[in-house]
C-alpha positions in Angstrom: 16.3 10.5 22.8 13.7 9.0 20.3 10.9 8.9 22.9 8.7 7.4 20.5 10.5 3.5 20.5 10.8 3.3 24.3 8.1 1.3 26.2 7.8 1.9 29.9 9.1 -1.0 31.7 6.6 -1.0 34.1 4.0 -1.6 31.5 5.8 -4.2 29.5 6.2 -6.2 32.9 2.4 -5.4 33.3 1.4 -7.0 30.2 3.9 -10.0 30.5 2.5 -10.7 33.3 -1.1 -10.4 32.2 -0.2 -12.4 29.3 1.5 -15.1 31.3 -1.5 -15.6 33.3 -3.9 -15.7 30.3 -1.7 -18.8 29.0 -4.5 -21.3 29.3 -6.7 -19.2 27.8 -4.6 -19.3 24.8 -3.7 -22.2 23.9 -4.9 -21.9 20.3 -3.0 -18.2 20.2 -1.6 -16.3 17.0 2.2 -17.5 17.8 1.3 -21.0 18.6 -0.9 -21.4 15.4 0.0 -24.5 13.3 2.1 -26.2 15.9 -0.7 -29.4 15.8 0.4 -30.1 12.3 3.0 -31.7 12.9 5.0 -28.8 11.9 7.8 -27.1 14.4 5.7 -23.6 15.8 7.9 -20.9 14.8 7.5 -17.2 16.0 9.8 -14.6 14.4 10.1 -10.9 16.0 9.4 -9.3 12.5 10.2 -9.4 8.9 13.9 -9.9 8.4 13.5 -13.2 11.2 10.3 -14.3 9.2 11.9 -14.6 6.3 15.1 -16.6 7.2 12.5 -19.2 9.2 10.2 -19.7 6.1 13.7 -20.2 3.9 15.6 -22.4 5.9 12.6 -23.9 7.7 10.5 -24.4 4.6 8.0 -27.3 5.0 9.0 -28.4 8.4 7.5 -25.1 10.2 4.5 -23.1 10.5 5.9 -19.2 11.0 4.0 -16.3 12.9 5.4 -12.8 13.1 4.8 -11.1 15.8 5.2 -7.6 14.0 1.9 -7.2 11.3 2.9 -6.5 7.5 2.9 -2.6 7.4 3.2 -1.9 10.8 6.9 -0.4 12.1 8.4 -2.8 13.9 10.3 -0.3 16.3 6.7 0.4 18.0 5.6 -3.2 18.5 3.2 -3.6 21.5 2.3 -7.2 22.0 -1.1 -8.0 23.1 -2.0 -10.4 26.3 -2.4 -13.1 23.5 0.5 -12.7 21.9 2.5 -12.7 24.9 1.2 -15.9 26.3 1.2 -17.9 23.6 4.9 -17.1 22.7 5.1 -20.0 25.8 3.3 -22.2 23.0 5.9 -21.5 20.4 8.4 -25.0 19.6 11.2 -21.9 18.6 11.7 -18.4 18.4 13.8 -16.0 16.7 13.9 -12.5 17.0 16.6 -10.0 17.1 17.7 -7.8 20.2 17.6 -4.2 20.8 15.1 -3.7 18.1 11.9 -4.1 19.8 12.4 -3.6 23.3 8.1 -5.2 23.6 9.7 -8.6 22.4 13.0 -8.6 24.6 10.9 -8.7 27.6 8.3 -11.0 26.4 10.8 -13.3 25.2 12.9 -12.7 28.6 9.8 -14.5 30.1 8.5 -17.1 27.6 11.2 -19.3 28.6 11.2 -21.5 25.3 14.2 -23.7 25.1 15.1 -23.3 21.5 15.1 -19.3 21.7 18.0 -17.7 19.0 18.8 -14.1 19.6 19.6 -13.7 15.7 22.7 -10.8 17.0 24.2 -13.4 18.8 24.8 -15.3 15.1 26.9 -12.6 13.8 29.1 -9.4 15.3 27.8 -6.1 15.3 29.5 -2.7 15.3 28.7 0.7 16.5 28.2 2.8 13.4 27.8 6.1 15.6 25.3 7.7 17.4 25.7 11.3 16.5 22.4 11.7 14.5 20.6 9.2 16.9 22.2 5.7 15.4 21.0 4.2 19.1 17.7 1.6 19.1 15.9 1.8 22.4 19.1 4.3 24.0 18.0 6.7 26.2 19.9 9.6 27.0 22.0 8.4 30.0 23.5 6.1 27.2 21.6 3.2 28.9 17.7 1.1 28.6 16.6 -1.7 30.4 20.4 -2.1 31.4 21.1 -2.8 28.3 24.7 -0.5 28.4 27.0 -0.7 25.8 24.6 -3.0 23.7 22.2 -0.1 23.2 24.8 1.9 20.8 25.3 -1.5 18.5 23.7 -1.2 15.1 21.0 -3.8 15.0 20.2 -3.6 10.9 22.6 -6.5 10.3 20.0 -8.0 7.5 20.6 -5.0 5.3 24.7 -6.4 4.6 24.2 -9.2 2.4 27.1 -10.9 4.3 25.8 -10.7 7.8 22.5 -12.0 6.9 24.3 -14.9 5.7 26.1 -15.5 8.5 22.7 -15.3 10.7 21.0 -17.3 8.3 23.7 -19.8 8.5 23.0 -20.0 12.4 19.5 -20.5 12.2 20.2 -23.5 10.2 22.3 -25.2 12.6 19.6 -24.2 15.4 16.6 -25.3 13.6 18.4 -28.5 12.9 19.3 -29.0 16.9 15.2 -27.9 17.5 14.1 -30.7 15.2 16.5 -32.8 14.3 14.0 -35.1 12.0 14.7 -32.7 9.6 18.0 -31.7 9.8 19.1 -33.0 6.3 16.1 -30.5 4.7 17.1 -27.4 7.2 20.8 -27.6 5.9 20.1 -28.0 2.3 17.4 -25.0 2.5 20.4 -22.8 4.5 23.0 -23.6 1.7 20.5 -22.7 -0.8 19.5 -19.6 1.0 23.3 -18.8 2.0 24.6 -19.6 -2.0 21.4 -16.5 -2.8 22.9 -14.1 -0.2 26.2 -14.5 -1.7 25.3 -13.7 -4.9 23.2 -10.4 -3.9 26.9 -9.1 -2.4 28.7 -9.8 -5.2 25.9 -7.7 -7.4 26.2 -5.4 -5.0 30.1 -5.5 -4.9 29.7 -5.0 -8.6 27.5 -2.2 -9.0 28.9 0.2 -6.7 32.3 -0.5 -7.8 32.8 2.1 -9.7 30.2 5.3 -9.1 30.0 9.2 -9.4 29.6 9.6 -5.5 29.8 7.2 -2.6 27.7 9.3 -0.5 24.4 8.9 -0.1 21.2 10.8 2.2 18.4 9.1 4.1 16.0 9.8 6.1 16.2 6.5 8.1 19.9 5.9 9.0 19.3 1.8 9.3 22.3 1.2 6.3 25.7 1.6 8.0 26.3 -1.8 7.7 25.7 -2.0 3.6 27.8 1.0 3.3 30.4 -0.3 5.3 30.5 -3.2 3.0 30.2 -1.7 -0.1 32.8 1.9 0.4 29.6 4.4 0.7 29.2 6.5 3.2 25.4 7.1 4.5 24.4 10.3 6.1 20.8 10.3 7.9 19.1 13.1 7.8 17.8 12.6 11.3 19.1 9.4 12.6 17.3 6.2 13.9 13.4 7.4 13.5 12.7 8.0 9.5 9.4 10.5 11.1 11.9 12.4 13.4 12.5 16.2 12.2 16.2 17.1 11.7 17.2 20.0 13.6 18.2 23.5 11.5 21.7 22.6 12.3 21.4 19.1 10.9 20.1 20.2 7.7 22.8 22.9 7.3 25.6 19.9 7.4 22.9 18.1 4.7 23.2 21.0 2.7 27.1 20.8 2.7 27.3 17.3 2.5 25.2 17.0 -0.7 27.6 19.9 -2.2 30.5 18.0 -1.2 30.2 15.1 -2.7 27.9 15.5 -5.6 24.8 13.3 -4.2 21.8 14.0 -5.5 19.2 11.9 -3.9 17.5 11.8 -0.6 16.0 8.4 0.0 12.8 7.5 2.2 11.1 4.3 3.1 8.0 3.0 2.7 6.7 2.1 6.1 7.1 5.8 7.1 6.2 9.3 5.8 8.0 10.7 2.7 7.4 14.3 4.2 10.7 15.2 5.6 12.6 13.5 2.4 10.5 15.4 0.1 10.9 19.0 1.9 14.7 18.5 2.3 14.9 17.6 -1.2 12.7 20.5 -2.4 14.7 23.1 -0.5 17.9 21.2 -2.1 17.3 21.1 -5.5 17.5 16.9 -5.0 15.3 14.1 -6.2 13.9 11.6 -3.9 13.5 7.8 -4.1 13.1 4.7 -1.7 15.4 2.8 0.0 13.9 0.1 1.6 15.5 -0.8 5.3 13.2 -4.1 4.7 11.4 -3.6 7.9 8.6 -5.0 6.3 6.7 -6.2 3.2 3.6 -4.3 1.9 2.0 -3.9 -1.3 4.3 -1.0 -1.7 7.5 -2.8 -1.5 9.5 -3.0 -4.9 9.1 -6.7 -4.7 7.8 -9.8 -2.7 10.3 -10.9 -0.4 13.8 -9.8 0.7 16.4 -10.7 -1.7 13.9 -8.7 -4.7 13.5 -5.6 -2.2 16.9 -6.1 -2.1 17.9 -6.3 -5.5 15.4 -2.9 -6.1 17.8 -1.5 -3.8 20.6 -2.1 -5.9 18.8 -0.6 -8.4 18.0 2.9 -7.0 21.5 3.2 -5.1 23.4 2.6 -8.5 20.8 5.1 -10.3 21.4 8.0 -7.1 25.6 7.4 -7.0 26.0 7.4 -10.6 27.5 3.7 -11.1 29.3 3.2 -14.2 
């Protein structure tokens, strides 16, 4: 069980609650901020939802995030303020199952135009044996949640899921402010033509490579190597800070012997420490794979699709694309 993502239900209902009844209080809030433009008040959940609102929404809204730049968005506690004022929002995306703080608060903001961005696309179960499993606890269950829980959430990471989400936003943003509608669906074919070519550069560069396998410490790409022919093996599943158990880096050990890998990848928004060790006592290199959580100063670029593109970058280097 990663004890570290789950938030005790009892204190997420405390602080909806709190937050609920501080409404008034916050009626110029973080998540309502803009809204008196003139512009649609849009909250996204975190990074991945921010950045589809500002494309496709461009400007006709004024976006808040929820999750701060830099902070992991997996351990998200919303504030009284930010609770209430996502009743101030005009529309909200966020994405189930990856903050469980947001779920709740969302449950309860009762905002018409609300777009659960997994509802936009299908998601698979990519396996749970090295923790695979946001907000799962170890009856197989949270909040209720059942078979949910075990569904891979990190649908932005395939090029052609985020495309299909992206291509649902537009249609709801056009239905939440239909003013604008002609500008939201040229912005989503814009934004849908730029996903399309990212696959096909990444169709193209990992064609034809040394090794299709490749280590991480944060196991968030099982959708990109589904799409692509890799296979991803995380060092310790779900939680990029977790340590992997002697057992689990035995099977590394094999694994990078097997089939000639010879990077382990971390992220930026957590510590390199566990890549760095495994890779010492390997004879590996390291580099960064961003999961594109967030955007910091660190990031290999300023938005998604260059982050994205960097990707492309250090996967062909690690896999030996020809």
């Amino acid at each position: 069980m990663n004890v570290r993502r789950l938030i005790p239900t009892a204190a997420v209902a405390g602080a909806v609650a709190l937050g609920l009844t501080a409404l008034s209080a916050c009626s110029s809030s973080d998540a309502a901020e803009g809204g008196g433009d003139g512009k649609l008040a849009v909250v996204a959940s975190f990074y991945p939802m921010q950045f589809l609102a500002e494309e496709i929404g461009g400007s006709h809204v004024s976006v808040t995030s929820l999750t701060k730049p830099g902070a992991e968005p997996h351990d998200l506690e919303l504030s009284p303020r930010q609770i209430g004022g996502l009743s101030d929002a005009d529309y909200i995306l966020y994405l189930k199952n990856v903050q469980p703080a947001v779920d709740d608060a969302v449950a309860q903001a009762g905002v018409e135009n609300t777009v659960d961005a997994a509802t936009l696309t299908t998601l698979e179960n990519h396996g749970s044996e090295v923790g695979h499993d946001h907000g799962e606890d170890e009856g197989g269950e949270h909040e209720g949640e059942g078979e949910e829980a075990g569904l891979d959430p990190h649908i932005w990471l395939d090029p052609v899921k985020y495309a299909e989400v992206a291509a649902g936003v537009g249609k709801s943003l056009e239905k939440a402010d239909p003013d604008n509608a002609a500008d939201y669906r040229t912005n989503t074919e814009n934004l849908v033509a730029r996903l399309n070519k990212l696959d096909k550069a990444y169709e193209s560069g990992l064609k034809d490579t040394a090794t299709k396998t490749f280590i991480t410490t944060h196991s968030a790409f099982g959708y990109l190597a589904e799409r692509y022919g890799l296979t991803q093996e995380g060092i310790a599943g779900i939680d990029p800070e977790a340590e992997p158990s002697p057992a689990r880096i035995d099977e590394i050990h094999h694994v990078a012997e097997e089939s000639g890998a010879t990077t382990v990848f971390f992220e930026t928004l957590a510590s390199d420490r566990t890549a760095r060790t495994l890779a010492k006592d390997l004879g590996l290199k390291t580099a960064v794979l961003d999961p594109l959580e967030g955007i910091t100063g660190k990031s290999a670029g300023a938005d998604y699709l260059e982050v994205m593109e960097s990707n492309l970058t250090a996967l062909k280097k690690a896999l030996g694309a020809k």
